[in-house]
C-alpha positions in Angstrom: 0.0 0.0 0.0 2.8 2.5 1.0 4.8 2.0 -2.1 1.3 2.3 -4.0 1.2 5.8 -2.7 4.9 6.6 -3.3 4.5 5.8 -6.2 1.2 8.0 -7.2 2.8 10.7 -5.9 5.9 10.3 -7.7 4.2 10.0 -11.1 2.0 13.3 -10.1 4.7 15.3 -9.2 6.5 14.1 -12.5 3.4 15.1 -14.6 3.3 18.2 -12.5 6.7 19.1 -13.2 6.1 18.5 -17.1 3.5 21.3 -17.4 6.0 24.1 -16.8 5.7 26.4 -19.5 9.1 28.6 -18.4 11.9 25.4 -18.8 15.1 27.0 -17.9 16.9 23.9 -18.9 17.4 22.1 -22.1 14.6 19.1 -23.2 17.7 16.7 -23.7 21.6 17.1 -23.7 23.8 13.9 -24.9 27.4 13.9 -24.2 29.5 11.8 -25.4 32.6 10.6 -23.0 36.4 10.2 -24.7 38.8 9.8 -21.7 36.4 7.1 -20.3 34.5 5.9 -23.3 30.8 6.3 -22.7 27.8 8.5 -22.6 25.6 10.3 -20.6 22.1 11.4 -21.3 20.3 14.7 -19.3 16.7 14.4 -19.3 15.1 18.3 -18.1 11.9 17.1 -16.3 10.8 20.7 -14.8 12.4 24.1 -15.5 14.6 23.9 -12.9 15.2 19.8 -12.5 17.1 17.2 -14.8 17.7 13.1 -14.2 21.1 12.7 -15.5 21.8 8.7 -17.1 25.6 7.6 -17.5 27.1 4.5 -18.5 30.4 4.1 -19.1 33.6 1.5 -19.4 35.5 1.2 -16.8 38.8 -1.1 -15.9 38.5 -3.3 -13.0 41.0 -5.4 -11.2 41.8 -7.0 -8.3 42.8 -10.7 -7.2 42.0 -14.2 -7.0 41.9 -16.6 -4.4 44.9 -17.5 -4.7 46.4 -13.9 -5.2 46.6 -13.9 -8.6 46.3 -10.5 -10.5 42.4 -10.5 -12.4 41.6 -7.5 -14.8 38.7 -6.6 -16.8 36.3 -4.4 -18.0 33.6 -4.0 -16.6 30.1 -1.6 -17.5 29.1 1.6 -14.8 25.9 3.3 -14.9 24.7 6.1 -12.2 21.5 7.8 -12.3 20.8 11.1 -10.5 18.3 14.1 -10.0 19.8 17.3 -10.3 18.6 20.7 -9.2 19.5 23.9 -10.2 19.4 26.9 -7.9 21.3 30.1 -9.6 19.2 30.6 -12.9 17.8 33.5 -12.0 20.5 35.4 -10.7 22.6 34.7 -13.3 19.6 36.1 -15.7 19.3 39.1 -13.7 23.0 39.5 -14.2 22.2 39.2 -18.1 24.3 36.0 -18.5 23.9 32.9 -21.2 21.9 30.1 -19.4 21.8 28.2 -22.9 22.6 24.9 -22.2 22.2 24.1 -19.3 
């Protein structure tokens, strides 16, 4: 029952958050990683809230057993809500919030 409820909420507040008419952060940004190959996907949900997605490669190692050296690569993913707090002073100091 409680998570039945969490989870109402949740999908009202999402659907709440979606019918903002004055996003101050971008529908979608994909960035692609080089120095640790992967990618990362930012999801604006309100006009001040993203969910951020990355998954990357990532080297792993450690040892056996029997002490032996093991290596390998290995897939990382993270998830996480971000909030942003400074957009409108930075407007009111007439900077670029583009991209964000």
């Amino acid at each position: 029952m409680k998570k039945t409820i969490l989870l109402a909420l949740f999908v009202s507040a999402f659907f709440t958050s979606q019918a903002q008419t004055d996003k101050q952060v971008e529908k979608g940004l994909l960035k692609v990683n080089a120095l640790l190959p992967g990618a990362s996907y930012e999801l604006g949900l309100g006009d001040k809230t993203t969910l951020n997605f990355d998954i990357a490669l990532v080297l792993g190692g450690g040892t056996d057993y029997y002490g032996d050296p093991e290596f390998g690569l290995f897939v990382a993913g993270q998830a996480e809500f971000r909030y942003f707090t400074n957009f409108d002073r930075r407007l009111s100091k007439g900077k670029n919030i583009e991209g964000n």
